[in-house]
C-alpha positions in Angstrom: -60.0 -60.1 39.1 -57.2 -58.8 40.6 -54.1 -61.1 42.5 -54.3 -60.9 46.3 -51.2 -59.1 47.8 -48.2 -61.3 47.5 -46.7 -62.4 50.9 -43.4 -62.2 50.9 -41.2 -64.0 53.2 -39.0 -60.9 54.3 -35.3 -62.0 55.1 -34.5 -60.2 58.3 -31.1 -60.1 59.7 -31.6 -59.3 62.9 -33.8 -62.0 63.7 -33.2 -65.5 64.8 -30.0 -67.8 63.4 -29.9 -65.0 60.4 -28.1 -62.5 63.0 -25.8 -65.5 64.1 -24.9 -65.1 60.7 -24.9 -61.4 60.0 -22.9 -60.8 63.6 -20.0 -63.4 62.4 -19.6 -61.9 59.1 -19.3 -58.3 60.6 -16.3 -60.0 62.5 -14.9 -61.8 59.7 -15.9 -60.6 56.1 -13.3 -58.3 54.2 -16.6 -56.4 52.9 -19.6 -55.1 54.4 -21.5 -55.0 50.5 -23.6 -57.8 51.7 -25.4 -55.5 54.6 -26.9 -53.3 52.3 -30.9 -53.6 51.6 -31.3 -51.7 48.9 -30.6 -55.4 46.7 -33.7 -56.9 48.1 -35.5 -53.1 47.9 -34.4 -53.0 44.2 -35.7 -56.8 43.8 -39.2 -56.3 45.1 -39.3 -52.8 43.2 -38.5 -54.5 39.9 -41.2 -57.5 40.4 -44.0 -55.5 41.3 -43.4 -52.9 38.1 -43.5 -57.3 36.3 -46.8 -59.1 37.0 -47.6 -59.0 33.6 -45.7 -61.2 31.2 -46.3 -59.4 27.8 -45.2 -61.0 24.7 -42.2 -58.2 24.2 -41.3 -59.1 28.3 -41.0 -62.8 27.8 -39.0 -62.4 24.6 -36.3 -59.8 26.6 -36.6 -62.5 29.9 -35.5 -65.2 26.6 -32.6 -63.4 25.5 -31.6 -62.3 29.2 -31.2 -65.7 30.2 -29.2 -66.5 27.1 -26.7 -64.1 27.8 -26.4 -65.4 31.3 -25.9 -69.0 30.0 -23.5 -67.7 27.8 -21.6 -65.9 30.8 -21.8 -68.4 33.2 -20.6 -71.1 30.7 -18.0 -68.3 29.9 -16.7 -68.3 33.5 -17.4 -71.4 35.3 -17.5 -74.3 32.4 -20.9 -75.1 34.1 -22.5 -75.8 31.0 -19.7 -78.7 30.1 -19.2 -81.0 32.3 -16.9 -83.1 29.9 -17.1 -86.8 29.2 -18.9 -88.8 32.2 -19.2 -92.2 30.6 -23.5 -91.3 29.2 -23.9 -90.9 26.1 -25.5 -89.1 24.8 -25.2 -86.2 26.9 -28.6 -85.2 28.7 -29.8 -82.0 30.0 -32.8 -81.5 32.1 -33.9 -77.7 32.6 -36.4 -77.5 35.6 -38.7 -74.3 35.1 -37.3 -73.8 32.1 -39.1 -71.6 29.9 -38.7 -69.2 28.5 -35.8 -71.8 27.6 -32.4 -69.5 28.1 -30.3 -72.2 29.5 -31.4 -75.2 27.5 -30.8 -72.8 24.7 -26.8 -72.1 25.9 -27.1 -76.0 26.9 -27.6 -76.7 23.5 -24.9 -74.0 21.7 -22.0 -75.9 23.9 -23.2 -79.4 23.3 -24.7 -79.7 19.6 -25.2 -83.4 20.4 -27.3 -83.2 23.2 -30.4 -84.2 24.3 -32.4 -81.6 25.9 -35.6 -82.3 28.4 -37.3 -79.8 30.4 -40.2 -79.2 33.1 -42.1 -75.7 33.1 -45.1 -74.0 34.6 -47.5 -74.2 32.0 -48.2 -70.6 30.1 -51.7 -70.9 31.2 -51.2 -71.1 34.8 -49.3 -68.3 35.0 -45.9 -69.1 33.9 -43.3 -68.1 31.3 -44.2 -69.0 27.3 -41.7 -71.1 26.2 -39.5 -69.4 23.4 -37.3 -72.6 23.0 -39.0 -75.7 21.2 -38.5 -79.3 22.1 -40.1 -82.9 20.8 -43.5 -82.7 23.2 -41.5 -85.7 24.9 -39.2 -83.9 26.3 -40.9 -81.1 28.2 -43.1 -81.8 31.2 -45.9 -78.4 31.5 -46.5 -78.9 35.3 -46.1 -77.5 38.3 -42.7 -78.9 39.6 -44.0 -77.8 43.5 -46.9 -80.8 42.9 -45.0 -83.8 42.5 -46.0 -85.0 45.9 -44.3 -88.4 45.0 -41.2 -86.9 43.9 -40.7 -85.5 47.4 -41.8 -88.8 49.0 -44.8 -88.2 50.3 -47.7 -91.1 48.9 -50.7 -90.4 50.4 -52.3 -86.7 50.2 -54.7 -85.5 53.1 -58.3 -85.3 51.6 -58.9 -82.4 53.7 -56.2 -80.7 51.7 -57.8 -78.1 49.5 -55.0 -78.5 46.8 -56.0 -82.5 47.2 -56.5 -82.6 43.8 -53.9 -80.7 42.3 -51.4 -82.8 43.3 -49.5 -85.3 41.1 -48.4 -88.4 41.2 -46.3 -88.6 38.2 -42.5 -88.6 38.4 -41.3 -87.2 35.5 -38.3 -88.7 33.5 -37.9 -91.2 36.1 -35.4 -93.7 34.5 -33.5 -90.9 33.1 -30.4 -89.5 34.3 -28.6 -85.9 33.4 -25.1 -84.8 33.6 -26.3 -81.7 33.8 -29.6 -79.8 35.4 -30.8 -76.2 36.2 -33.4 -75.5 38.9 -33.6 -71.8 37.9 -37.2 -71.6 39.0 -38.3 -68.2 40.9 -41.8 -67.8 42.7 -43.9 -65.9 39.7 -46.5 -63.1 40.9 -48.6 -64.3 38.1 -48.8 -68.1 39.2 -52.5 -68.9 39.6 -52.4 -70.4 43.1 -54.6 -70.5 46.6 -53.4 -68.1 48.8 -52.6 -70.7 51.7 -49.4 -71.4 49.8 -48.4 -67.9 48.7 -46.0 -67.8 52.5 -44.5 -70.6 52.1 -44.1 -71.0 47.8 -40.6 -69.8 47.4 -39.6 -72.8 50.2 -41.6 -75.3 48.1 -40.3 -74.3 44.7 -36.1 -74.4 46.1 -37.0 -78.1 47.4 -39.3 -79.5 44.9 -36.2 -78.6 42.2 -33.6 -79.8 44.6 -35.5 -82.7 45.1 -35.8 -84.3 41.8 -32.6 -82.6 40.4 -30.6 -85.2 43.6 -32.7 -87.9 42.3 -32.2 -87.5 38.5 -28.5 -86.3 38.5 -25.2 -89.1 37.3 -22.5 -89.1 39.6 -20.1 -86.2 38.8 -22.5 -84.2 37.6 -23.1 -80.4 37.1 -25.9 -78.7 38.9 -27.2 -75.6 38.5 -29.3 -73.5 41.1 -30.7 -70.1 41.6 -30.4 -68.9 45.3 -30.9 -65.7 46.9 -28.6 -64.1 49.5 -25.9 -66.1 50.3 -25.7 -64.7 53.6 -29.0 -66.0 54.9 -28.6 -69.1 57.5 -30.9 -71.2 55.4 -28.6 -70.4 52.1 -25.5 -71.0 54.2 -26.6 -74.7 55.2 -27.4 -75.6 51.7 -24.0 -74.5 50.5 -22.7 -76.2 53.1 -25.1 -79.6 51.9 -23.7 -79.2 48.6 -20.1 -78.2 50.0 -19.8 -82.1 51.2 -21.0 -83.6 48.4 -19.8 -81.6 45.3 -17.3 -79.2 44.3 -19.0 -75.7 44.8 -18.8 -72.0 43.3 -20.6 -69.2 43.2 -21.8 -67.0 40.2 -23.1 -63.8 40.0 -24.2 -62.5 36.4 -22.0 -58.5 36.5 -24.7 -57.7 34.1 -27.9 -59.1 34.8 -28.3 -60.1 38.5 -25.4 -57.3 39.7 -27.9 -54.9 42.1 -30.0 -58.3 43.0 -29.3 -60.5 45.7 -29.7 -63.3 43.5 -26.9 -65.9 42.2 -26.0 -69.2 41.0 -25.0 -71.8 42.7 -22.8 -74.4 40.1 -22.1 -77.4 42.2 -19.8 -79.8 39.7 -18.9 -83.5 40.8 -22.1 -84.1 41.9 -21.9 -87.1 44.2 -25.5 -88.4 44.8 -24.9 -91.3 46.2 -23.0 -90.1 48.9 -24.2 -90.0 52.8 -24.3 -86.3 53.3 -26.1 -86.5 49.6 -29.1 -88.9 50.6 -29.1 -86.6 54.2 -29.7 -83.8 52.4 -32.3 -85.1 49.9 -33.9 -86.2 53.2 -34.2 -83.0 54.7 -35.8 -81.3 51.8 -38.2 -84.1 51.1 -39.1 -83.2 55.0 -39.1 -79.3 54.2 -41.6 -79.7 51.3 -44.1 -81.5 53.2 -43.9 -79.2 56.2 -44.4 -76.1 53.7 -47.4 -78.7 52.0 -48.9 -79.8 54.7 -47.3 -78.6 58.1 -49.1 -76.4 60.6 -52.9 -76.3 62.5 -54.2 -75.9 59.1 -52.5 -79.1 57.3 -51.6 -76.3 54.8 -48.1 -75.4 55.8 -45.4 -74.5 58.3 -41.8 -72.9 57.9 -39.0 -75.2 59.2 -37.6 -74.5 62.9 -34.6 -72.1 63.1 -31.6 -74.0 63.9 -30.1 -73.8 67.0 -27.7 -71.2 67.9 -25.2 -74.0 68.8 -25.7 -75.8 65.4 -24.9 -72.8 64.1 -22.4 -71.6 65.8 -21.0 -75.0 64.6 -22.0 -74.8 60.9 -19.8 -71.0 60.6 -16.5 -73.0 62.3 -16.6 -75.4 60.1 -18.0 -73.6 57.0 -17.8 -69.7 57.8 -14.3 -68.7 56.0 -15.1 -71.0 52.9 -18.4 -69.2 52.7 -16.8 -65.7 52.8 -14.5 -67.0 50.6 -17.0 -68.1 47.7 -19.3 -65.2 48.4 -17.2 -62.0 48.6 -16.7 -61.3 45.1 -20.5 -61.9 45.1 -21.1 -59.0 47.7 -18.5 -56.6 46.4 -20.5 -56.6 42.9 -23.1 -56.1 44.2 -22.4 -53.3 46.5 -20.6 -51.8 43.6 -23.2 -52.1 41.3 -25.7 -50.1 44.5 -23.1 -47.8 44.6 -23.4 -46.7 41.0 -27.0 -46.7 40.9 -26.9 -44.3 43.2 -24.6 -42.2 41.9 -26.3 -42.1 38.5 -29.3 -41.4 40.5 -27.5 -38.4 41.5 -26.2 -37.1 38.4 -29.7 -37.8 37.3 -31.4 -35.3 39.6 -28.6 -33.1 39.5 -28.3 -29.9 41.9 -31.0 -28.2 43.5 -31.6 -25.5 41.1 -30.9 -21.8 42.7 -32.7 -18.8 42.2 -31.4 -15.2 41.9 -34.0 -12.4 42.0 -33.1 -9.3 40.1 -32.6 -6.6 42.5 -35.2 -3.5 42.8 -34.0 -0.6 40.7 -34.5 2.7 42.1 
């Protein structure tokens, strides 16, 4: 049986606190790389030509995200964070197959201990190329752990009632460094009541357990999408008060996509704004879980035009200054497709008719 249509939730800049957003950086940005569509265009284009993980797929996806371990750790040292006073040195890869990162994780720490949760293969998600001790990996699905995200007791007129887990995996562990590098799959057997709000669910769920499980002055590691959008720009600016923050875009790999890494370092959990924020997305997930007429979920209220008008004084030129060299690969990567494109197609051909004789 074939998958319903996937809902997508469309980023429009032009709507709500996103063209607060959009409008300031038109004032302010040096580049205008981050108003192009064709990123998103090119995104959507490239999932729908991937809803089936075949064997040869998984095995590129592998060695993809081994060459973008190797060039993040190759630019921002995220995959080091140096002595913090643990030992031995944990990692915790959340959504990890097909195992990329734990596999760079590994290469740069020989002496670590690795641990991992992951969508299991059968419900749609990634086979895991990299293997651990059974121990170590969790096969769930991360956007479950209803106690994780603080909430106890689960509606029994929830039709997901029992799906939902109790569990909280690796509990009295702590990392020094963790990816949440989980995407929504197409594949990911699910009811189509959460298929609007998943990718919400998913961001939270990781950011969630990765605030809870991380040491002070840790590394973490998190895939976002448009840094531009107002939702994107508060979390930077969560992370921004609690950790030292950069931004990472793979030149190779995620160039015409407006996907990147966030690679927070310093990681201070136990600070105010820290515990604030792990608030706020433990209040997010349940209002994607259970928000809404339906108990089945809700997206979270725009923020006001005056908190936002706020949030880009205080954090507007940091932003542009973490995520221009972002935009400008981007654009130039767009740029090139379409020229190649071009040169591709080539000139209309022209046609010369011999002339009558006679």
């Amino acid at each position: 049986m074939s998958q319903p249509p996937d809902r997508r939730q469309v980023y429009e800049p032009t709507l709500g606190p996103d063209k607060d957003v959009a409008q300031y950086l038109t004032e302010n940005s040096p580049t205008c790389g981050w108003q192009n569509p064709e990123g998103d265009k090119y995104w959507q284009d490239r999932r729908e030509r991937s809803d089936a993980a075949t064997e040869e797929a998984v095995q590129l996806f592998y060695e993809m995200t081994k060459q973008i371990a190797e060039e993040i750790q190759a630019r921002t040292n995220a995959l080091t964070p140096g002595d913090l006073g643990v030992h031995p040195f944990r990692a915790l890869d959340l959504c990890m197959a097909p195992g990329g990162f734990t596999w760079g994780t590994l290469k740069y720490n020989p002496d670590a201990t690795a641990f991992g949760i992951t969508l299991p293969a059968e419900n749609g998600g990634y086979k895991n190329c990299l293997t651990l001790p059974a121990e170590r990996v969790n096969f769930i699905d991360i956007t479950m752990l209803a106690r994780e995200c603080g909430t106890d007791t689960i509606p029994e007129t929830h039709p997901d009632h029992a799906l939902f887990i109790a569990e909280r995996p690796f509990v009295d562990e702590r990392f020094q460094l963790i990816f949440c590098g989980g995407a929504v799959l197409r594949g990911h057997e699910r009811a189509d009541h959460r298929r609007e709000f998943e990718r919400t669910r998913l961001t939270t769920s990781q950011l969630v357990l990765a605030m809870q499980r991380i040491i002070p002055g840790g590394t973490m590691v998190v895939l976002l999408r448009k840094p531009e959008a107002c939702d994107v720009v508060h979390l930077l600016h969560q992370f921004s008060s609690c950790a030292d923050i950069q931004l990472f875009k793979p030149h190779k790999k995620h160039a015409i996509r407006s996907t990147f890494y966030l690679v927070a370092k310093n990681v201070q959990p136990e600070a105010e704004s820290a515990k604030t924020a792990l608030q706020e997305w433990k209040e997010s997930w349940a209002r994607a879980t259970f928000g809404g007429d339906a108990g089945t979920g809700e997206h979270d209220v725009d923020m006001d035009a005056e908190v936002v008008k706020e949030l880009l004084e205080e954090f507007g030129p940091k932003l542009i200054g973490l995520a221009t060299p972002l935009w400008e690969i981007q654009a130039g990567a767009l740029e090139g497709q379409v020229s190649n494109k071009q040169r591709k197609d080539g000139p209309k051909k022209r046609h010369y008719w011999p002339k009558k004789r006679g």
